[in-house]
PDB file of N, CA, C and O in Angstrom:
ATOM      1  N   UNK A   1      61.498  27.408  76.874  1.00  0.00           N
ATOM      2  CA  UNK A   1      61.838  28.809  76.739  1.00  0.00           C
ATOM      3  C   UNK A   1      62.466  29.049  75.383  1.00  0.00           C
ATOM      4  O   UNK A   1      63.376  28.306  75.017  1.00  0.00           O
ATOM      5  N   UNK A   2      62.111  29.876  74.739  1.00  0.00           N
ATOM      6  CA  UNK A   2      62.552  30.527  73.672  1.00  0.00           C
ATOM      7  C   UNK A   2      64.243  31.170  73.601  1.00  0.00           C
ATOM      8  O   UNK A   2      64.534  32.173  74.253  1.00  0.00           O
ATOM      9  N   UNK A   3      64.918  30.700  73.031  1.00  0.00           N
ATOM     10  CA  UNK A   3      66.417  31.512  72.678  1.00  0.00           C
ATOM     11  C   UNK A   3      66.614  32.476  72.219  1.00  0.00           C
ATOM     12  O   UNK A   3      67.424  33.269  72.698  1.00  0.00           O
ATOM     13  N   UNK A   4      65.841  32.733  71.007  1.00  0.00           N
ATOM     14  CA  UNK A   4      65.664  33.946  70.402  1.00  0.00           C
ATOM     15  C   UNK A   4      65.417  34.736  71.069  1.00  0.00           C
ATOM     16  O   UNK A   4      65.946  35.834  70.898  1.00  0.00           O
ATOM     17  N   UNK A   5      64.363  34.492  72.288  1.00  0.00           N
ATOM     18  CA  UNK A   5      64.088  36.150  72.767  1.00  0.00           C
ATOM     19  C   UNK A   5      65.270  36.868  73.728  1.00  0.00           C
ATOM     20  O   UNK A   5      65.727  38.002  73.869  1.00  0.00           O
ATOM     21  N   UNK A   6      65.540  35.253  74.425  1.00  0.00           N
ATOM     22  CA  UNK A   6      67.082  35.745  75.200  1.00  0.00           C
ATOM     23  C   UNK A   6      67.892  36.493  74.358  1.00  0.00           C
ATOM     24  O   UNK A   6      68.171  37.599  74.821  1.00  0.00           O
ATOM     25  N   UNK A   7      68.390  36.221  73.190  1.00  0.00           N
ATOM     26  CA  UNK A   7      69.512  37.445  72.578  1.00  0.00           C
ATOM     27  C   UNK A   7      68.845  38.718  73.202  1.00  0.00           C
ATOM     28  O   UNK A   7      69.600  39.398  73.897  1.00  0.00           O
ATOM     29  N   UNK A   8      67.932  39.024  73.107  1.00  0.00           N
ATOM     30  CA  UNK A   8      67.151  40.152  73.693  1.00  0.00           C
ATOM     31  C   UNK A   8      67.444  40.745  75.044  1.00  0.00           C
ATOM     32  O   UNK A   8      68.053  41.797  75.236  1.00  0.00           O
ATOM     33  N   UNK A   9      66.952  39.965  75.935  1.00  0.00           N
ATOM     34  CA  UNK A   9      66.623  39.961  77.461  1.00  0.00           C
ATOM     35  C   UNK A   9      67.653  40.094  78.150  1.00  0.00           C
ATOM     36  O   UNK A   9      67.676  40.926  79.057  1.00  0.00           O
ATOM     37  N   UNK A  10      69.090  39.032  77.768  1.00  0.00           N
ATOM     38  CA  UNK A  10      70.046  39.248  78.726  1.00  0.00           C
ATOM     39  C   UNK A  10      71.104  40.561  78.375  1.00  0.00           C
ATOM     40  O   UNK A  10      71.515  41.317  79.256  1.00  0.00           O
ATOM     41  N   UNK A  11      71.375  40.656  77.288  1.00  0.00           N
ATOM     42  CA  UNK A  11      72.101  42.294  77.409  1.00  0.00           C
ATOM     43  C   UNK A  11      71.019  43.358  77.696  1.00  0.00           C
ATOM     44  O   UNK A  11      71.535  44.390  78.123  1.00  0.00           O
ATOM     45  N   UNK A  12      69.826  43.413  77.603  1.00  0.00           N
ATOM     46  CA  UNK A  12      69.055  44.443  78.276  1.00  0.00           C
ATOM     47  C   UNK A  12      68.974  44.400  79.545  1.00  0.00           C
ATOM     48  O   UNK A  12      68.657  45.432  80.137  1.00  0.00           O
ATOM     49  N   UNK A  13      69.204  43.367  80.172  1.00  0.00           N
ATOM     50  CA  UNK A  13      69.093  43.445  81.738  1.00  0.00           C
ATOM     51  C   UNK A  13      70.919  43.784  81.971  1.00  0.00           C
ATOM     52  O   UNK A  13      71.326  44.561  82.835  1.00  0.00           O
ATOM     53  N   UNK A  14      71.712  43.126  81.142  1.00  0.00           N
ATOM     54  CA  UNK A  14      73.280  43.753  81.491  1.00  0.00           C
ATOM     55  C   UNK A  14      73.283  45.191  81.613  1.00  0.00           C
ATOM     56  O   UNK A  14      73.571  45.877  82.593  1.00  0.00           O
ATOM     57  N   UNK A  15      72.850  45.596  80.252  1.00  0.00           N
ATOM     58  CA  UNK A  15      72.677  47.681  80.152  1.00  0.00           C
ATOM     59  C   UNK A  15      72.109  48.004  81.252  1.00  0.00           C
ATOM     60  O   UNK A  15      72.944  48.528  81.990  1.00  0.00           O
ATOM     61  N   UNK A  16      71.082  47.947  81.729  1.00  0.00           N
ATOM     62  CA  UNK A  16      69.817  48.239  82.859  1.00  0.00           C
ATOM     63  C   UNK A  16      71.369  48.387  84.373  1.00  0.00           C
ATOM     64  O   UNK A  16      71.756  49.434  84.892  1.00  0.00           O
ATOM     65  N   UNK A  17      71.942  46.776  84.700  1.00  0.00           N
ATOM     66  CA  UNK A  17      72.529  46.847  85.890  1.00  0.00           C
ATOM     67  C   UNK A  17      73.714  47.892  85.455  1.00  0.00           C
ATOM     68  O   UNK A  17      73.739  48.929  86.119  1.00  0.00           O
ATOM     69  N   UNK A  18      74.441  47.789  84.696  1.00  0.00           N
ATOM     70  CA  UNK A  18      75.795  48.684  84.523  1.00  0.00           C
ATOM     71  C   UNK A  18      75.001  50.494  84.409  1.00  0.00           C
ATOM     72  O   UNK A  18      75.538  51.500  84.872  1.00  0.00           O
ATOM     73  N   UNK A  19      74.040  50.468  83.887  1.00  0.00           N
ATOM     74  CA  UNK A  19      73.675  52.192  83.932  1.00  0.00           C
ATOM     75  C   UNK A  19      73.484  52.233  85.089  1.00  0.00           C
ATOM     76  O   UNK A  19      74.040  53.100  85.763  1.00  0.00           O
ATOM     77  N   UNK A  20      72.456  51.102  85.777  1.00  0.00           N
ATOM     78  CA  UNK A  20      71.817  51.738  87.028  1.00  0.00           C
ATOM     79  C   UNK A  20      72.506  51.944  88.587  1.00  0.00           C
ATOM     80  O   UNK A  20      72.090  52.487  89.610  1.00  0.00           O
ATOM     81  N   UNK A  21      73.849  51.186  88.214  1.00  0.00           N
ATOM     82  CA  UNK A  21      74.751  51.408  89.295  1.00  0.00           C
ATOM     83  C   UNK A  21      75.572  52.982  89.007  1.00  0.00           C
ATOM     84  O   UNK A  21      76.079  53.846  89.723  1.00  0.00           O
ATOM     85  N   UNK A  22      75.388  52.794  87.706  1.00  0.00           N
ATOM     86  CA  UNK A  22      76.589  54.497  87.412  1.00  0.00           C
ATOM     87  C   UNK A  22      75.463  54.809  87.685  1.00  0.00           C
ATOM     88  O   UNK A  22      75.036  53.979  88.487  1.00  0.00           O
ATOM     89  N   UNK A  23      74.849  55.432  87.500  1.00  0.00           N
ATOM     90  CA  UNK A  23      73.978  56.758  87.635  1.00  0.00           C
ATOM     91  C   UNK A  23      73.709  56.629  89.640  1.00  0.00           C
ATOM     92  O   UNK A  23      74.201  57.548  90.294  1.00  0.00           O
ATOM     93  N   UNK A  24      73.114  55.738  90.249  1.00  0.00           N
ATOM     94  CA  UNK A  24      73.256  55.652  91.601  1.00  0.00           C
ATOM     95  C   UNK A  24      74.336  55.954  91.936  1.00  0.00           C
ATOM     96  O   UNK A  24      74.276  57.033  92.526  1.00  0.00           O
ATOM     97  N   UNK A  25      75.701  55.434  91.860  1.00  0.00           N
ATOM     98  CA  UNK A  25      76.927  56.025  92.038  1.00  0.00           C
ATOM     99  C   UNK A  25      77.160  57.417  92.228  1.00  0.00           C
ATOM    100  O   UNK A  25      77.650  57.984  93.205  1.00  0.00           O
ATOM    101  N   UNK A  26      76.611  58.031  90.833  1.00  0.00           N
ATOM    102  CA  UNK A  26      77.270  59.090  90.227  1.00  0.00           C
ATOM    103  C   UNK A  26      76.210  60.076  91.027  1.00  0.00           C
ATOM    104  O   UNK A  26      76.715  60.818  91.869  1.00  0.00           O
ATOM    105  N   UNK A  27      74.968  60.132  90.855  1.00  0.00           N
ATOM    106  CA  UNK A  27      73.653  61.019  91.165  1.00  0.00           C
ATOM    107  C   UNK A  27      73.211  60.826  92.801  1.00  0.00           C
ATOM    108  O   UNK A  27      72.835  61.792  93.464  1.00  0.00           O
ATOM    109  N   UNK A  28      73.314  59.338  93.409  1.00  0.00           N
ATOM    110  CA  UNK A  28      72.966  59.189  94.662  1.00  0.00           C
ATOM    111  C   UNK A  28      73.872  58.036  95.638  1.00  0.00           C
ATOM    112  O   UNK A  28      73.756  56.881  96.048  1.00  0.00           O
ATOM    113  N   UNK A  29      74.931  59.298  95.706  1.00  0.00           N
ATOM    114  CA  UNK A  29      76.245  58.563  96.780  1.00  0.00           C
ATOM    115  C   UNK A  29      75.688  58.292  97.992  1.00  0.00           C
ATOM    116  O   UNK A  29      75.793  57.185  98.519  1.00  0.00           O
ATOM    117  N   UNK A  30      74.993  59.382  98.573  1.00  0.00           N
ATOM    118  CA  UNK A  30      74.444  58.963 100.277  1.00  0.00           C
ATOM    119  C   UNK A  30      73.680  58.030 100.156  1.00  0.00           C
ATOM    120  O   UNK A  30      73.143  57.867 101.251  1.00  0.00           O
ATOM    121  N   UNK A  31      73.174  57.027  99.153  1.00  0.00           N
ATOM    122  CA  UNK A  31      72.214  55.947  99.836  1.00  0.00           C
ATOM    123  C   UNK A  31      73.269  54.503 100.231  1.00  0.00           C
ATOM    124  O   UNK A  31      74.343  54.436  99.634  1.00  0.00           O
ATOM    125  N   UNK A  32      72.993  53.665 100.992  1.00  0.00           N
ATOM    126  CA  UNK A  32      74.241  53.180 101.443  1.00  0.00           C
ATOM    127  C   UNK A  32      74.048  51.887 100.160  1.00  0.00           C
ATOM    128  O   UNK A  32      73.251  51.685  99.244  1.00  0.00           O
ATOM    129  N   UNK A  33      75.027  51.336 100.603  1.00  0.00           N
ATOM    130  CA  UNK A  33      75.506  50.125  99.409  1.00  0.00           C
ATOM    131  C   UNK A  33      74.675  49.158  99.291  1.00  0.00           C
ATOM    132  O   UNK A  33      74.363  48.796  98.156  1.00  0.00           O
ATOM    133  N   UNK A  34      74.077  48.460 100.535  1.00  0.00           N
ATOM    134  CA  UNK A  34      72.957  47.471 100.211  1.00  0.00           C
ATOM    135  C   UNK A  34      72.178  48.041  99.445  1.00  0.00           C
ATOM    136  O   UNK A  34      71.969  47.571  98.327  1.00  0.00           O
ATOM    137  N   UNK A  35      71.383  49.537 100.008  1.00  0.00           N
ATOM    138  CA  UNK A  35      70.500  49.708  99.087  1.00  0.00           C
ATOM    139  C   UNK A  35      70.522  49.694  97.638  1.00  0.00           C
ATOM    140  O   UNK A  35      69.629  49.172  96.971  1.00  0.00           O
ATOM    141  N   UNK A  36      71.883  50.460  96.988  1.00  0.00           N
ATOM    142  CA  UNK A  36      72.404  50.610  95.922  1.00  0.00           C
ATOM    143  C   UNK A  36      72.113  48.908  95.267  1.00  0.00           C
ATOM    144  O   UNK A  36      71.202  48.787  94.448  1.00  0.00           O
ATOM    145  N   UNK A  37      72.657  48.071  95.541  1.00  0.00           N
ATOM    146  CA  UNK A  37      72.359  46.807  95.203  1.00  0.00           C
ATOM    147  C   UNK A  37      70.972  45.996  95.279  1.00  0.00           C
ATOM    148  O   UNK A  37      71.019  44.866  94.793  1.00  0.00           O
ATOM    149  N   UNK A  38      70.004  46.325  95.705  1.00  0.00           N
ATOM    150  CA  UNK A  38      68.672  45.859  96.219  1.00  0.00           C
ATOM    151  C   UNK A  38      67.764  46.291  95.183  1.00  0.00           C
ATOM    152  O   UNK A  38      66.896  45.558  94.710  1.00  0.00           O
ATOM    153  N   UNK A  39      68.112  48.310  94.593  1.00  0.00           N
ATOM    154  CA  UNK A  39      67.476  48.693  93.573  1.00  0.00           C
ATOM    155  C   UNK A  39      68.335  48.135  92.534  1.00  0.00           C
ATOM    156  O   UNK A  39      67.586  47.724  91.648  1.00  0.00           O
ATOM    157  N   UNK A  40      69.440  47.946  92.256  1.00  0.00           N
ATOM    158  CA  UNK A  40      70.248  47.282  91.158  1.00  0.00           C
ATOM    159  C   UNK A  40      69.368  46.484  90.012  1.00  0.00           C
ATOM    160  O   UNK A  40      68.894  46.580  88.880  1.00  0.00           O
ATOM    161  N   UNK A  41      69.579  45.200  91.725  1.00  0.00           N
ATOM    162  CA  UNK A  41      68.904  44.051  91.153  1.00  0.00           C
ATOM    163  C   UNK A  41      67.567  43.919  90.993  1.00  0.00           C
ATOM    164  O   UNK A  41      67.185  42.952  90.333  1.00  0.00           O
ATOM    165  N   UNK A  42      66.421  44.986  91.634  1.00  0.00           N
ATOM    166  CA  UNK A  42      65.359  45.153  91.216  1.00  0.00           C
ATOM    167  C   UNK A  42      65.082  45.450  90.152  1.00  0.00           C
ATOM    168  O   UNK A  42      64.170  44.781  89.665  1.00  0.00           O
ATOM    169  N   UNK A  43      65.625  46.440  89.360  1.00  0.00           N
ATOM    170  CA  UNK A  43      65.414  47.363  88.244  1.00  0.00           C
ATOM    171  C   UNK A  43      66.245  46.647  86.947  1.00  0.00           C
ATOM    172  O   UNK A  43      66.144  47.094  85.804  1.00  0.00           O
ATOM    173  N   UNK A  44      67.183  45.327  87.334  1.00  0.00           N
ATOM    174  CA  UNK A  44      67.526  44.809  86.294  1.00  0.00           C
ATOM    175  C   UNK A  44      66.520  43.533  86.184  1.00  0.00           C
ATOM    176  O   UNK A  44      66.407  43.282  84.984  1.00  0.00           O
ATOM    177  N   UNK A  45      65.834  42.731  86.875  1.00  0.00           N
ATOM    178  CA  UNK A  45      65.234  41.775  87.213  1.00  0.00           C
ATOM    179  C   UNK A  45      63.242  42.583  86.379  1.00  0.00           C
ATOM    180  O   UNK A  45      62.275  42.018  85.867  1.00  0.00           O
ATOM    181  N   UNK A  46      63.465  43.606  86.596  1.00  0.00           N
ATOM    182  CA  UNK A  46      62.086  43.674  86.326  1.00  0.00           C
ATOM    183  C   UNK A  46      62.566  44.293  84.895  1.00  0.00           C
ATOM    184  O   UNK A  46      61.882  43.746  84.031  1.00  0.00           O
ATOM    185  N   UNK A  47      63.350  45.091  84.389  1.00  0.00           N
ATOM    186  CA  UNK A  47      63.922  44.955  82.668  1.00  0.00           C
ATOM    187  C   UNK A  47      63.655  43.846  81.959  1.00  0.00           C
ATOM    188  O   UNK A  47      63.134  43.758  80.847  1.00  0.00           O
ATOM    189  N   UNK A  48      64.217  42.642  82.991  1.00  0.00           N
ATOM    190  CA  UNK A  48      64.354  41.052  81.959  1.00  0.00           C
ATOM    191  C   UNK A  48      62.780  40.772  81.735  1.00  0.00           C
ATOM    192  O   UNK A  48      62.281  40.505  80.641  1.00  0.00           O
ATOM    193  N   UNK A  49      61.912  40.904  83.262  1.00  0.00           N
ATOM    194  CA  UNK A  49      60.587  40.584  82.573  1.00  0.00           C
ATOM    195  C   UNK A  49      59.755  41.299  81.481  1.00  0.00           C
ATOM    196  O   UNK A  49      59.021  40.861  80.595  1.00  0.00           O
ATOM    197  N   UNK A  50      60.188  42.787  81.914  1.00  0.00           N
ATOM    198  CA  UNK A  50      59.459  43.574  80.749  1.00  0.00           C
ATOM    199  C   UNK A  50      60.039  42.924  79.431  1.00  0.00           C
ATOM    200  O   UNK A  50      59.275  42.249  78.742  1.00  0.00           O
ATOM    201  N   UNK A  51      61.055  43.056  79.135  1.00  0.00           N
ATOM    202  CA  UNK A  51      61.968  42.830  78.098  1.00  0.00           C
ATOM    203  C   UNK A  51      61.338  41.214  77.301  1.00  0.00           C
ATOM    204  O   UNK A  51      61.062  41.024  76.116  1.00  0.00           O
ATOM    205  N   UNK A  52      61.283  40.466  78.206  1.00  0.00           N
ATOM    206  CA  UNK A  52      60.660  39.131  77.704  1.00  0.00           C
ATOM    207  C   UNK A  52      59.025  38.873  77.450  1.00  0.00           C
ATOM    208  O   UNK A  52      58.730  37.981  76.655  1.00  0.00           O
ATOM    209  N   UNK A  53      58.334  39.360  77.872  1.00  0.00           N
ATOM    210  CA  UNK A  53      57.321  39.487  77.514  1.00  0.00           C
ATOM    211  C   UNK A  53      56.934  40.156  76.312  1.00  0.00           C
ATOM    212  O   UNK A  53      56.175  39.697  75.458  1.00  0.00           O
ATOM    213  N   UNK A  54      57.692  41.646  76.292  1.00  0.00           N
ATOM    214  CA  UNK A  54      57.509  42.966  74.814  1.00  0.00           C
ATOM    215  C   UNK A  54      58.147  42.024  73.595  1.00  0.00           C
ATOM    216  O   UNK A  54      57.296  41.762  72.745  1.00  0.00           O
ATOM    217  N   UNK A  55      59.024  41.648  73.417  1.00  0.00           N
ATOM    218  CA  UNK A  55      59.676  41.354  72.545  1.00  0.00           C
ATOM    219  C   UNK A  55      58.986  39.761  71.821  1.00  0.00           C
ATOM    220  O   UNK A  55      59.143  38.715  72.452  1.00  0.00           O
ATOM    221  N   UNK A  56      58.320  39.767  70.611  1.00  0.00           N
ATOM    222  CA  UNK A  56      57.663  38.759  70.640  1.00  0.00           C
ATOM    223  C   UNK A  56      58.129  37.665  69.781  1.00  0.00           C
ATOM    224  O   UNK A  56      58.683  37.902  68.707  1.00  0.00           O
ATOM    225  N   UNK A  57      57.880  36.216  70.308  1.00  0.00           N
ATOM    226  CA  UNK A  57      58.564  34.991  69.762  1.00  0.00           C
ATOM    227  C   UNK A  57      58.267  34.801  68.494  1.00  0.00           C
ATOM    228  O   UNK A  57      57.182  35.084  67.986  1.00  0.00           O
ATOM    229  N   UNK A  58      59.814  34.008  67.573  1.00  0.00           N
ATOM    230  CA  UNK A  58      59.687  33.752  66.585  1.00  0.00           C
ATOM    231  C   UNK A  58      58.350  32.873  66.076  1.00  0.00           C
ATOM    232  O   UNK A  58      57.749  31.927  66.586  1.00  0.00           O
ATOM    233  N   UNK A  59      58.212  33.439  65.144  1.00  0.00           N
ATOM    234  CA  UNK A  59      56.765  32.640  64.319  1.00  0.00           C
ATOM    235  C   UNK A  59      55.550  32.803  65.047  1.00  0.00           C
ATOM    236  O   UNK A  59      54.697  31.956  64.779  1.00  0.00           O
ATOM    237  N   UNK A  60      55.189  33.801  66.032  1.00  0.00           N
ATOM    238  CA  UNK A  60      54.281  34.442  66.842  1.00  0.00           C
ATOM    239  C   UNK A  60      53.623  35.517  65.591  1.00  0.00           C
ATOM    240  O   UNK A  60      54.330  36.479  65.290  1.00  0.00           O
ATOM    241  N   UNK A  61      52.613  35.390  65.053  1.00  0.00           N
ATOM    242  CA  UNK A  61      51.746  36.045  64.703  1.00  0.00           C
ATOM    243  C   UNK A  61      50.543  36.569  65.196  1.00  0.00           C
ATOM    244  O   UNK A  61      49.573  35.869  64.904  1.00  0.00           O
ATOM    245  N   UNK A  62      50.340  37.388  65.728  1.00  0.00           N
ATOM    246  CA  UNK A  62      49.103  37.850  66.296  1.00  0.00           C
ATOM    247  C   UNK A  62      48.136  38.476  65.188  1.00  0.00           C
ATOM    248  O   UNK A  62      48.195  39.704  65.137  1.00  0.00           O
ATOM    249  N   UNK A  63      47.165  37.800  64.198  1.00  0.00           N
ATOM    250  CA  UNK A  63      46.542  39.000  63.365  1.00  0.00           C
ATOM    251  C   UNK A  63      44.993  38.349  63.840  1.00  0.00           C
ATOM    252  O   UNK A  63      44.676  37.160  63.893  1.00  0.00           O
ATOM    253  N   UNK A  64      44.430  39.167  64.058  1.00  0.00           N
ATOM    254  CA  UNK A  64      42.835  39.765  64.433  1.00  0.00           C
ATOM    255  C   UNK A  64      42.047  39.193  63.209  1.00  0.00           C
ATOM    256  O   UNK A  64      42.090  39.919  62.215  1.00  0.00           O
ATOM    257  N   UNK A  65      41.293  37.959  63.079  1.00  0.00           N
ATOM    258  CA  UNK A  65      40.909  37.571  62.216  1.00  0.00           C
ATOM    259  C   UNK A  65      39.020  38.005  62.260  1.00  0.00           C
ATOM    260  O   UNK A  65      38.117  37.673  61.491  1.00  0.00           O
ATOM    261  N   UNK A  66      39.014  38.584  63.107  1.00  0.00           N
ATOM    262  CA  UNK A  66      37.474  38.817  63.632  1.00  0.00           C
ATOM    263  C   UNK A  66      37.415  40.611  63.280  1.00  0.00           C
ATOM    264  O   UNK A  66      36.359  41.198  63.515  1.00  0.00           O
ATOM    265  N   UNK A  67      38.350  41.217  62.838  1.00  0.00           N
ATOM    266  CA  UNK A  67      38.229  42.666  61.973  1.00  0.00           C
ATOM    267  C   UNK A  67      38.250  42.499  61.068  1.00  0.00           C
ATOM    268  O   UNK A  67      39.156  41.873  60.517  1.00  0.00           O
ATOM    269  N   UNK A  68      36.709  43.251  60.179  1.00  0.00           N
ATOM    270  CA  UNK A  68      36.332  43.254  58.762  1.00  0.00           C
ATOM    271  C   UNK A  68      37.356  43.689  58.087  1.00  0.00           C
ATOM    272  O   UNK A  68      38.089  44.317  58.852  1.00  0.00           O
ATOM    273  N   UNK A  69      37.852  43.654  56.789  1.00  0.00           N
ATOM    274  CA  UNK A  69      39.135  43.802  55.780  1.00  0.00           C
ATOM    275  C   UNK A  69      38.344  45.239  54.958  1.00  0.00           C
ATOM    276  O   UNK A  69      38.916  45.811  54.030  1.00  0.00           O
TER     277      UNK A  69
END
């Protein structure tokens, strides 16, 4: 696994859980607490994958050598 991309991944999944509990908190009090925690950790868990995949590894060059110049 790559380190570099972690600087990335793990404070984006930190931001993701700390917003997504305030705003549930703040916007949707009646859903009960498990749930609150179930989407938490869903919506921070699927951040880290988006997040790790988008963000691309050092010395990763992707150039298209099969498009005419």
């Amino acid at each position: 696994m790559e380190k570099k991309r972690f600087k990335f991944v793990i404070p984006i999944m930190v931001i993701v859980a700390i917003s997504s509990m305030f705003m549930i908190d703040k916007y949707y009090a009646e859903v009960p607490s498990l749930d609150r925690l179930l989407i938490t950790i869903g919506a921070t868990l699927l951040s880290g994958v988006l997040a790790y995949f988008l963000f691309p590894q050092q010395g990763e060059n992707k150039v298209d050598d099969h498009w005419p110049h």
